[in-house]
C-alpha positions, 0 to 999 in steps of 0.5 A: 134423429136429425141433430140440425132440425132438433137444434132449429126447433129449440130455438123456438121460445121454450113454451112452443111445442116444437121446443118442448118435443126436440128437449127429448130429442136432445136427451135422448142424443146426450144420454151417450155421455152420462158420467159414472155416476150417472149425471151429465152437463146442464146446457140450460141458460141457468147452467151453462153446462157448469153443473152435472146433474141427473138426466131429470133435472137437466130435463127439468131445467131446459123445459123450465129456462131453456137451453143455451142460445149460444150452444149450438155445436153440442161438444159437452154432449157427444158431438164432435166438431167434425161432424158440423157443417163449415158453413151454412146459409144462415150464418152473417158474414162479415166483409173484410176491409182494410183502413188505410192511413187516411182512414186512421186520420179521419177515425181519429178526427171524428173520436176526438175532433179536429186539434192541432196536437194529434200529430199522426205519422204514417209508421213504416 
């Protein structure tokens, strides 16, 4: 079972097939951490892996809502943080960048327009 192709196929909307297919894949990955009672956390958007439910109905609900979008590293259903990768081609990256001093004056100009009483000293 490969977790990064279950993942990408339930992004899918939750009508596509693909979708629909790897809702197995996930429980079947997920029954490893049934609690004593037999339930386990729902990631469904409905959810948000707030409530234990039996496996049916977390089945249920990820077919009927679908599953979080944001859920991507599966730490409430047996994945740890080890095990995914620390970067990949699709994730953004954001560019760092540093304001200067003159930055400051000019963001602040362009917030409240130009006055006579902002007063901004460079702080040391």
């Amino acid at each position: 079972m490969d977790l990064n192709t279950i993942k990408e196929n339930l992004t899918f909307p939750i009508e596509a097939p693909q979708y629909r297919v790897e809702v197995d894949g996930f429980m079947s990955f997920a029954n490893n951490t049934l609690t004593h009672d037999g339930r386990l956390r729902c990631p469904c958007v409905k959810c948000v892996n707030n409530k234990l439910l039996n496996p049916d109905d977390v089945n249920y609900h990820l077919l009927q809502y679908g599953i979080m979008r944001n859920y991507s590293t599966w730490v409430f259903h047996g994945e740890s943080v080890d095990q995914v990768p620390t970067s990949t081609s699709t994730e953004p990256t954001v560019e760092k960048e540093t304001l200067t001093h003159m930055d400051m004056r000019q963001l602040v100009h362009d917030a409240f327009g130009h006055s006579e009483s902002i007063s901004l000293s460079k702080v040391t």
